[in-house]
N, C-alpha and C positions, 0 to 999 in steps of 0.2 A: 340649359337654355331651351326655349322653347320654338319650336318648326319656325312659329308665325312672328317670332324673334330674329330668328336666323335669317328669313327672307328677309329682312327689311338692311339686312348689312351688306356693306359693299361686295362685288362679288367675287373679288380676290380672297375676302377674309370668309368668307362662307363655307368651302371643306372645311377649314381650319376648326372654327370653331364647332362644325359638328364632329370629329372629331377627336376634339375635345369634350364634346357635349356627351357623344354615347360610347367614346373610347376607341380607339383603330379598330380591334378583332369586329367593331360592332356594325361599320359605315362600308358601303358599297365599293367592288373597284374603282368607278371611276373618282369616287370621293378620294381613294389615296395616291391614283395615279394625278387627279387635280393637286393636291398637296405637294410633290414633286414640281409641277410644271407652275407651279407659284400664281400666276395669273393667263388670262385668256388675250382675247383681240378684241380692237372695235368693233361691235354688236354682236359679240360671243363671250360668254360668259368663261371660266375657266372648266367648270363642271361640263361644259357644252364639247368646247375641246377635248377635256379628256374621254367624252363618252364619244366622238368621232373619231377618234383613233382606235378605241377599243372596239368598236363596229368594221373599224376599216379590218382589225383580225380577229374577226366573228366571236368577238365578246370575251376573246380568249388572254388570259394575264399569259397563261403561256409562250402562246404563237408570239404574243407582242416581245418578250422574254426574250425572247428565239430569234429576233428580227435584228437583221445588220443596220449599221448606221447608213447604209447608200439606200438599205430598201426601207426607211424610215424616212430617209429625204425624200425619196424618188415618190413617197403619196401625195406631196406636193399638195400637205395640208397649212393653212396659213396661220402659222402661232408656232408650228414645230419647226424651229431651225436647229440647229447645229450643238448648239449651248443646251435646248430644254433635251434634244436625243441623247447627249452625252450624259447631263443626268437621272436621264432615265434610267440611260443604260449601266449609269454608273449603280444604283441601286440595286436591280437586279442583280449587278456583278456581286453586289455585296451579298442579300441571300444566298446565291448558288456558292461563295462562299463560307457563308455561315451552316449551310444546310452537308457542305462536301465536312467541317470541322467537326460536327454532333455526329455525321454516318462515323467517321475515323472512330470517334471517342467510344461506340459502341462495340462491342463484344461480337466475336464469330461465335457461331453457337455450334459446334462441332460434337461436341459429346456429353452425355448425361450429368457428370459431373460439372459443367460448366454451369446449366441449372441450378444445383445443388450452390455453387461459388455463389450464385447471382442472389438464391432466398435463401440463404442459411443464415441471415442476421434478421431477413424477416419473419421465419420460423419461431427463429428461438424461441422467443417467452407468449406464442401465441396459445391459447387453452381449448379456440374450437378452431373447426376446421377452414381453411379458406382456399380460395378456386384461383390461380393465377393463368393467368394466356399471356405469352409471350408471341412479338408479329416479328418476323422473319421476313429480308427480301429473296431473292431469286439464290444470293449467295451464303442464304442461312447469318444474315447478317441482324444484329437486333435494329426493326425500326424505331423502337423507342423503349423506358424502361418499363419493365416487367407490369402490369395492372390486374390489382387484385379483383377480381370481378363478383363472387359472392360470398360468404361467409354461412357456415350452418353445418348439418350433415350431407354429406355427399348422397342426394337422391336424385329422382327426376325433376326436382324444380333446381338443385344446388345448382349444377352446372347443363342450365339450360341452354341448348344451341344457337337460341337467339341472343343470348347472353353475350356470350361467347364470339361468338363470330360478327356482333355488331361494331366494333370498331376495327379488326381484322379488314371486314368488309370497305371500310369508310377510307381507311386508311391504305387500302390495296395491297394488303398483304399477299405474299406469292405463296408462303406456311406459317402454322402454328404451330410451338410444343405447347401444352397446359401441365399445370403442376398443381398439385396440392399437396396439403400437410397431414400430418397424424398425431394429434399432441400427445396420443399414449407412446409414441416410440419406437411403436413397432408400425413399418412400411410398408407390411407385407397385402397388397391389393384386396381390397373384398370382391364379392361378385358382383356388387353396386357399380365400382369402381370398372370394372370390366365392360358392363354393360352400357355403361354411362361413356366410356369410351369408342367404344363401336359405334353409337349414336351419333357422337362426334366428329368421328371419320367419314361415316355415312354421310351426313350434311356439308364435311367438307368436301367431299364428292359432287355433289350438285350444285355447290357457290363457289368450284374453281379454286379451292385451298387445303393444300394439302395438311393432313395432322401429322406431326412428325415424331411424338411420341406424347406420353403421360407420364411424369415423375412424379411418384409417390413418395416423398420426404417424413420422416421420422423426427420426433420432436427433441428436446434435451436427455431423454430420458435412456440412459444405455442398451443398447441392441447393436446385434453383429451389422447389420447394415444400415447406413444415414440413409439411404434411400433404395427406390426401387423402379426400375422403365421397365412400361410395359413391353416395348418394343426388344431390350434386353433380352426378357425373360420368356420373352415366346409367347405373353399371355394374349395377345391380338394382333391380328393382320392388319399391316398400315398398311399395305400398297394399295 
């Protein structure tokens, strides 16, 4: 549906159908905090409403998040009573929620092997080599699952820092481990590997994220070890 469509609808149904038009992930806060509070006031649109509350805490879904039901009444905004705070508040409850179920669901990431558990079915039947980052919170907790980020020989462009640390970044990761594979079998680091690691720690140095090791995993192919941490073996200084 089109902008100059959308304006012309009542202004109750208006988040709604953008919305639906470019999909949730795609419509501004106030469009989903409007979709919540269902309608506005006499000479205030819904959309109006919901951007005066979001103003009222400085643009923030959080602060608003964050905000008791007395200090949601006491703004002594006209359209937010008692009934639209509650559903407000009932949504966010449901996020923090859903958001506490998905931290449970994930993995502590405590030791090398845990790595290995996490790609050992993505390894298996891979033939080149691929670059994973794993984002860790403050309790070495996984933020989300494992993302393979490039594929090829491990050189200066395989596992590029920007690569690498671009969604770490976004997503506020407190550390990283990175992994890669070896579809020969054997684990055992090259000096690429080494180097290309240090690089990594280097830069997490200066964007606040620590690297907390490189697991180098061995393919199907029989050798005394499935894998290999650099941090293990002595072959680099994390700290």
């Amino acid at each position: 549906m089109s902008l100059s469509r959308i304006k012309d609808l009542p202004g109750h149904r208006r988040p709604r159908e953008l919305a639906l038009d470019a999909g949730l992930p795609n419509v501004p806060d106030e469009v989903l905090v409007a979709i919540l509070l269902r309608a506005g006031t006499r000479g205030q649109s819904v959309i109006d409403l919901a951007r005066q509350i979001l103003d009222r805490h400085q643009g923030s879904l959080a602060r608003l998040a964050a905000a008791h039901h007395d200090e949601l009444r006491a703004l002594g905004i006209k359209g937010l009573g008692p009934v639209k705070i509650l559903e407000l508040q009932a949504a966010f409850e449901l996020g923090r929620r859903a958001a506490a179920e998905r931290n449970e669901a994930l993995p502590l990431i405590r030791e090398p092997t845990h790595v290995l558990d996490l790609l050992r079915k993505e390894t298996a039947q891979l033939d080149q080599e691929t670059f994973w980052v794993l984002l860790l919170d403050q309790k070495y907790r996984l933020r989300r699952a494992p993302e393979a980020v490039t594929k090829g020989t491990l050189d200066a462009s395989f596992a590029h820092p920007r690569e690498v640390f671009r969604e770490a970044i976004r997503m506020a990761a407190a550390a990283i481990i990175v992994a890669h594979n070896h579809p020969s079998g054997d684990p055992t680091p090259s000096a690429e590997d080494v180097r290309a690691t240090r690089q990594l720690i280097e830069t997490g140095r200066i964007v606040g994220i620590q690297v907390l090791d490189h697991i180098v995993i061995g393919g199907n192919r029989p050798h005394p070890a499935p894998y290999i941490s650099l941090r293990e073996a002595g072959l680099v200084d994390f700290k």
